[in-house]
C-alpha positions as a Markdown table, in Angstrom:
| # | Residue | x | y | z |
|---|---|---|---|---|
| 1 | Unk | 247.0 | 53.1 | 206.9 |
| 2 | Unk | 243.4 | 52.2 | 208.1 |
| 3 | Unk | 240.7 | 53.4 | 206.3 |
| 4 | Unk | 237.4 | 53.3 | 206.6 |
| 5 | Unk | 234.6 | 54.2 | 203.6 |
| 6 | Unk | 231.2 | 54.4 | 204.3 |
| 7 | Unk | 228.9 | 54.1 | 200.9 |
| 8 | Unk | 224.9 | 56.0 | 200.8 |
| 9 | Unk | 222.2 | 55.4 | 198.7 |
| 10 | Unk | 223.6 | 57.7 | 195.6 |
| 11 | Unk | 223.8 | 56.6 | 192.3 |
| 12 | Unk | 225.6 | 59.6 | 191.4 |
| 13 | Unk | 230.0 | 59.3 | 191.7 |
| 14 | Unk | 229.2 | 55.9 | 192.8 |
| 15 | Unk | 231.7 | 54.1 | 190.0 |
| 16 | Unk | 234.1 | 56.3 | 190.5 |
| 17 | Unk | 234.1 | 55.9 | 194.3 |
| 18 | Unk | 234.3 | 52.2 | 194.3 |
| 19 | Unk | 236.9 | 52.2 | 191.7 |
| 20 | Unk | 239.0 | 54.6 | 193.8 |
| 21 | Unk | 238.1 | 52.5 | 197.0 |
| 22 | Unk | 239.6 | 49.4 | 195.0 |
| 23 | Unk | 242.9 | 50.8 | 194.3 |
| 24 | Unk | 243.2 | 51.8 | 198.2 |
| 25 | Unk | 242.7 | 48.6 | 199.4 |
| 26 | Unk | 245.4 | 47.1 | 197.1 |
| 27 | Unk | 247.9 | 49.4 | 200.1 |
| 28 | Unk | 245.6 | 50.0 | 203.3 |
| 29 | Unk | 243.4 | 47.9 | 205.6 |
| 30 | Unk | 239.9 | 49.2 | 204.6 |
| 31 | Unk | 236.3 | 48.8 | 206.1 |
| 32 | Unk | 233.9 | 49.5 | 203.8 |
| 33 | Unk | 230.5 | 50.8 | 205.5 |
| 34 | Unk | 227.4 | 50.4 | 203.7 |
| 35 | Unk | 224.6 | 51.9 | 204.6 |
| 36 | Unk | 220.9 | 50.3 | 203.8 |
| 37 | Unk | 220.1 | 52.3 | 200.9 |
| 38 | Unk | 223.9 | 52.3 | 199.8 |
| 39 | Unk | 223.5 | 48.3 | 199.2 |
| 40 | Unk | 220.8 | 48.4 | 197.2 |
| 41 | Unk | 222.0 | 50.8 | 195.2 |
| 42 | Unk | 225.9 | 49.0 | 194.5 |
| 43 | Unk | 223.4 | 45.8 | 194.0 |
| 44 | Unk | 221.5 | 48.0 | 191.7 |
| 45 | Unk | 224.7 | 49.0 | 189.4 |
| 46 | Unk | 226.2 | 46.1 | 189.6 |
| 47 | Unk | 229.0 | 47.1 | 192.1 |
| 48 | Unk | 228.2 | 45.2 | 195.2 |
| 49 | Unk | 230.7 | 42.1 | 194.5 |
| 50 | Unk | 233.4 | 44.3 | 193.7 |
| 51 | Unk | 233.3 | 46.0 | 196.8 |
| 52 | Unk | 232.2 | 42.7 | 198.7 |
| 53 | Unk | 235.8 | 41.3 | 196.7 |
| 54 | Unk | 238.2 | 43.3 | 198.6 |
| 55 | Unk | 236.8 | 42.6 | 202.1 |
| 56 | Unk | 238.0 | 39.6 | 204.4 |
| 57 | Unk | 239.3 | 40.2 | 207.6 |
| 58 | Unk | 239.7 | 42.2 | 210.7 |
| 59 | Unk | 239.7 | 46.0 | 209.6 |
| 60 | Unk | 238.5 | 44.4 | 206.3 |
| 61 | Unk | 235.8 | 44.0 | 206.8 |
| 62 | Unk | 232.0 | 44.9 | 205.0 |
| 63 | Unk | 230.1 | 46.3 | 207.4 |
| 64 | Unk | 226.0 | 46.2 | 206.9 |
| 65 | Unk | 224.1 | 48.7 | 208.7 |
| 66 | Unk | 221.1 | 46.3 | 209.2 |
| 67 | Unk | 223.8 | 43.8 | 211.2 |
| 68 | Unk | 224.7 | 46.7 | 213.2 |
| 69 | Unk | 221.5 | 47.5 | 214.7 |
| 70 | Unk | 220.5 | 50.3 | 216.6 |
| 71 | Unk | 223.7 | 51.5 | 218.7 |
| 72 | Unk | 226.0 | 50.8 | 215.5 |
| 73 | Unk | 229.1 | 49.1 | 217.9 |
| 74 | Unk | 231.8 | 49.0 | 215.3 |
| 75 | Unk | 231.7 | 53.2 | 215.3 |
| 76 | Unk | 233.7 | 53.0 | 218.6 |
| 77 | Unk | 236.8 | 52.5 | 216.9 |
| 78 | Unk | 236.3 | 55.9 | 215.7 |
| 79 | Unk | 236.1 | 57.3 | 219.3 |
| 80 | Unk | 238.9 | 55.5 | 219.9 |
| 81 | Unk | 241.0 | 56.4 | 217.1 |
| 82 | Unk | 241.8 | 53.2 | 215.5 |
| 83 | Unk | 241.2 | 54.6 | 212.1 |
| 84 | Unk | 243.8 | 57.2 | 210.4 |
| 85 | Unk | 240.6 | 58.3 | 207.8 |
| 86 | Unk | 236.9 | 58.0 | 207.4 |
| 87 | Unk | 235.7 | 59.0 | 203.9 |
| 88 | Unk | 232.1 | 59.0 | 203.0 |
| 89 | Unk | 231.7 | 58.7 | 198.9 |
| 90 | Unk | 228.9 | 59.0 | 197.5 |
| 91 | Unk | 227.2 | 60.7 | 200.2 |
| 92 | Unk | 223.8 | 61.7 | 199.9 |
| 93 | Unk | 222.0 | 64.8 | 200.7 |
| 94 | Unk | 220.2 | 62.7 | 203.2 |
| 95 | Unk | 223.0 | 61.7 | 204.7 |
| 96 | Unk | 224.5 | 65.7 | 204.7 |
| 97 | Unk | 221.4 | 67.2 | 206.2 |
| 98 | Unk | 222.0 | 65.0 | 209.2 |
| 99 | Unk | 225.7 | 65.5 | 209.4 |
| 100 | Unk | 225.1 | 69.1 | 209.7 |
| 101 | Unk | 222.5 | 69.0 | 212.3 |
| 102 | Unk | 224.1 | 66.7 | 214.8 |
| 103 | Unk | 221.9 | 63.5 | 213.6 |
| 104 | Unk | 223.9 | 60.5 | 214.4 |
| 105 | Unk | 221.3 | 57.5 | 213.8 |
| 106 | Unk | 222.7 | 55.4 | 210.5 |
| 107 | Unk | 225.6 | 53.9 | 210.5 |
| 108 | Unk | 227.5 | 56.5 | 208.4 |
| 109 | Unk | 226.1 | 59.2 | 210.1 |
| 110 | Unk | 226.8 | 57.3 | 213.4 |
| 111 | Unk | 230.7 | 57.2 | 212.1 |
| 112 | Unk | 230.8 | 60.8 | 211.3 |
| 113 | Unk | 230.1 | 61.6 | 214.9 |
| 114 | Unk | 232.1 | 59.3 | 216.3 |
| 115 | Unk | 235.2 | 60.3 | 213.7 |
| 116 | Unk | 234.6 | 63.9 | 215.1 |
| 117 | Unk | 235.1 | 63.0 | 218.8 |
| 118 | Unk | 237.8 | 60.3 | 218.3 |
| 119 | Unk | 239.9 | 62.8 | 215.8 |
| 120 | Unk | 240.1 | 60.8 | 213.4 |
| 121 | Unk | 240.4 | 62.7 | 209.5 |
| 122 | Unk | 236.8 | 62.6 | 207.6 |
| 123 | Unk | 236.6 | 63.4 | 204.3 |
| 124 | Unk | 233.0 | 63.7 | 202.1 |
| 125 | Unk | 232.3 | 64.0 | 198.4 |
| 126 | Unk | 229.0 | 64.9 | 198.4 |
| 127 | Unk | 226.7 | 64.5 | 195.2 |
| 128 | Unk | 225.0 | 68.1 | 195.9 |
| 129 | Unk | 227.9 | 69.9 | 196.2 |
| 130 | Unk | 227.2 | 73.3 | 193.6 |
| 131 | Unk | 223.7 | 74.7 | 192.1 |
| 132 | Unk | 222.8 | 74.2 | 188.6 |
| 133 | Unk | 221.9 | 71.4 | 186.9 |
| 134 | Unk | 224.2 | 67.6 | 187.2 |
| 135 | Unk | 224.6 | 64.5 | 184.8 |
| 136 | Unk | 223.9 | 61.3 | 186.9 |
| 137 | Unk | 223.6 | 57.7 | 185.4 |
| 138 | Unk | 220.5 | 55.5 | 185.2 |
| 139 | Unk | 220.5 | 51.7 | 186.9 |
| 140 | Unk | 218.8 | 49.3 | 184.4 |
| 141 | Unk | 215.7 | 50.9 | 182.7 |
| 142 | Unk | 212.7 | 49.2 | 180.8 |
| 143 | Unk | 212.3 | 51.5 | 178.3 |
| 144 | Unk | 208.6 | 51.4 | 177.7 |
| 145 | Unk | 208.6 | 53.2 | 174.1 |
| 146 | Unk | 211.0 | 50.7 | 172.6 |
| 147 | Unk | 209.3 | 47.2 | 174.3 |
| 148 | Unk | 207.2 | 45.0 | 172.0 |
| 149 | Unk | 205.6 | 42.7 | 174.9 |
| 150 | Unk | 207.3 | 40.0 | 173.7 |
| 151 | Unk | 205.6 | 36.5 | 174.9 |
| 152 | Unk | 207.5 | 35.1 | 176.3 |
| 153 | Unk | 210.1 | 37.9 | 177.3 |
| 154 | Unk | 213.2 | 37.5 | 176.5 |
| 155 | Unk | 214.9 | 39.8 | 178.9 |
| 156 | Unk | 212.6 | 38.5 | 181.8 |
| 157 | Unk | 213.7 | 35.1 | 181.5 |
| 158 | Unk | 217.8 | 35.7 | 181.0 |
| 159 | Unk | 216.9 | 37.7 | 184.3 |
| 160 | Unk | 218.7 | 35.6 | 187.4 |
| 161 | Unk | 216.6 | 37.9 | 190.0 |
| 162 | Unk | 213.6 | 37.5 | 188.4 |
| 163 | Unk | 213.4 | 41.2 | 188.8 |
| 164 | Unk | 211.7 | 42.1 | 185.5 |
| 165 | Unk | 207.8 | 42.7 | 184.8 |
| 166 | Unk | 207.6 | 42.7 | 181.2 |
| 167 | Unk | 206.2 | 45.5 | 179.7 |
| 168 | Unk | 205.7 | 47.3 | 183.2 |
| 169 | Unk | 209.5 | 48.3 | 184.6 |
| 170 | Unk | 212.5 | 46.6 | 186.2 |
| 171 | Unk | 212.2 | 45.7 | 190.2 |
| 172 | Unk | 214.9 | 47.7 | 191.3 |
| 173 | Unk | 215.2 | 46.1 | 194.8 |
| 174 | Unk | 215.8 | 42.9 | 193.1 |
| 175 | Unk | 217.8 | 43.8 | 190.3 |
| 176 | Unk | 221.9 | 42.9 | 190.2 |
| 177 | Unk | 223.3 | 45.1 | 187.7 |
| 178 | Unk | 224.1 | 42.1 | 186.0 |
| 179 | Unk | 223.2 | 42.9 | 182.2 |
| 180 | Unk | 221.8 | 39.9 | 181.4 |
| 181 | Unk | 218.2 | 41.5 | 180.3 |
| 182 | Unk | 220.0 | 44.2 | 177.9 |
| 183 | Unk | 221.9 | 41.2 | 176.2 |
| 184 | Unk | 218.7 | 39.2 | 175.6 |
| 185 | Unk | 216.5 | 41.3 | 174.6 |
| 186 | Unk | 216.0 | 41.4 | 170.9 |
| 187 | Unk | 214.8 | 45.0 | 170.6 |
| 188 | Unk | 217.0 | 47.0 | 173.1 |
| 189 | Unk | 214.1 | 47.6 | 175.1 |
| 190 | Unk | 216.5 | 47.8 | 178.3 |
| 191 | Unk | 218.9 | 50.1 | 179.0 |
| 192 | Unk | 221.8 | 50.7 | 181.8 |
| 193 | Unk | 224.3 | 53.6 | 182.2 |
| 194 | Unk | 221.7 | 55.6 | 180.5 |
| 195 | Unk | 222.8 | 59.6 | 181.5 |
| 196 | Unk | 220.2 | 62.1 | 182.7 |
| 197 | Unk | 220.3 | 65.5 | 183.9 |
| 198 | Unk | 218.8 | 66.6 | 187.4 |
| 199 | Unk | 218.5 | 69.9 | 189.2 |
| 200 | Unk | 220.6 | 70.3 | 192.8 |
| 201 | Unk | 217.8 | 71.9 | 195.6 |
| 202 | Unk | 218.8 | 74.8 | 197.1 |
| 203 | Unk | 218.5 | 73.4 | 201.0 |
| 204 | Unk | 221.0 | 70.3 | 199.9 |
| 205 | Unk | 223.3 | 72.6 | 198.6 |
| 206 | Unk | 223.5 | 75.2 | 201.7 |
| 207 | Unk | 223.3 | 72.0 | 203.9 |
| 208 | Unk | 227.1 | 71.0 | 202.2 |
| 209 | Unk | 228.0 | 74.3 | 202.0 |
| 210 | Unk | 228.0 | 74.0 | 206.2 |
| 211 | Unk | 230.3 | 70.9 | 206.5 |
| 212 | Unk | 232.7 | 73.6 | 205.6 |
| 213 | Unk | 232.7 | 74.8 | 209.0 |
| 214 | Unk | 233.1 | 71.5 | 210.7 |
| 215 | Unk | 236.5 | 70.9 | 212.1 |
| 216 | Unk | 238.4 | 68.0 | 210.9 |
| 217 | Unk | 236.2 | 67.6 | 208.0 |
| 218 | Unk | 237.3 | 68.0 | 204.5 |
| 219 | Unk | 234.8 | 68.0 | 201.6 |
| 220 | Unk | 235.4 | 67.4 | 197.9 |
| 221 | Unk | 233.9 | 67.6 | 194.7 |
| 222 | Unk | 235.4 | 64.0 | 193.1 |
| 223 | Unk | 236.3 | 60.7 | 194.4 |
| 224 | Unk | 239.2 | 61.1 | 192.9 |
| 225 | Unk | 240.7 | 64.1 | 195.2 |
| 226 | Unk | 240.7 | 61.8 | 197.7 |
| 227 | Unk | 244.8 | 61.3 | 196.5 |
| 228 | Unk | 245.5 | 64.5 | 197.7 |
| 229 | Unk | 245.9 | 63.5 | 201.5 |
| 230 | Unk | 248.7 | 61.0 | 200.8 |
């Protein structure tokens, strides 16, 4: 089967969709779409070589939405039906509120619309998906309360990305997900996987509640659920 798996800018399910993503590609061709914010963010966690690890080859590839440009080329496979499934996980409530209003200009956006005219099955797990409150987990944090502005810092210097301002925060856009800083430093000033609870807006949630509607579209609440179409 080809399959193609566009990744947003959500920390949110994130794990668990690339994890899920892995075990596909070990039976089906799979494209994996990123889109800007959704490579920072694997980068971020320190998923990005994982994902980058199961591409090679044609229908294997990892598509960048910066290399794509403006008119996105690759999505006219979706027109043309050369994919049996698009799945979008993590998707973003950025990334919804354009689905739903006809917004086609990112690259997983771009394949959503072109999925819908080419036929070709779309599923999405988006990350506001019910109201209440959610438990999301935190990239690497400097947590300021626990720092001792060490001179030098430890944690800067094991840093490979040279992504850490000691005793202000970590550079995010820089940062790997490697770990290094939360093995050096002597005081467990940093921190990563740390969980937090935010509250789901009312607009993001009635925004998923309309991909109901869209034809050929199938929405779920976990990565995992993606089994239940084969």
């Amino acid at each position: 089967m080809k399959i193609a798996w566009g990744i947003t800018g959500a920390g949110h399910l994130l794990e668990e969709s690339v994890n899920i993503l892995h075990e596909l590609s070990k039976d089906h061709e799979v494209t994996v779409l990123l889109s800007g914010a959704g490579e920072e963010v694997l980068k971020m966690y320190g998923l990005f070589n994982k994902v980058q690890s199961i591409t090679g080859g044609y229908y294997r590839e990892l598509v960048h939405e910066d290399d794509q440009k403006f008119s996105f080329p690759m999505t006219g496979r979706f027109s043309l039906g050369k994919y049996d499934l698009l799945v979008v996980s993590p998707a973003t409530s950025n990334t919804i509120g354009k689905i739903v209003n006809g917004i086609a200009d990112t690259l997983i956006t771009n394949a959503v619309a072109q999925a819908g005219k080419g036929g070709v099955k779309t599923c999405i797990i988006p990350v506001d998906l019910e109201s209440g409150d959610v438990e999301t987990v935190l990239p690497s944090k400097l947590e300021l309360s626990d720092c001792q502005n060490c001179q030098p810092c430890q944690a800067a210097a094991a840093c490979p990305e040279d992504a850490i301002n000691p005793g202000v925060e970590i550079d995010l856009l820089k940062c790997i997900g490697c770990g290094a800083c939360q093995i050096a430093c002597p005081f467990n000033a940093v921190t990563g996987g740390k969980r937090i609870t935010i509250h789901m807006r009312d607009i993001d949630i009635n925004n998923t509640h309309k991909l109901y509607d869209f034809r050929g579209v199938d929405v779920f609440g976990h990565p995992e659920d993606i089994s239940k179409i084969f």
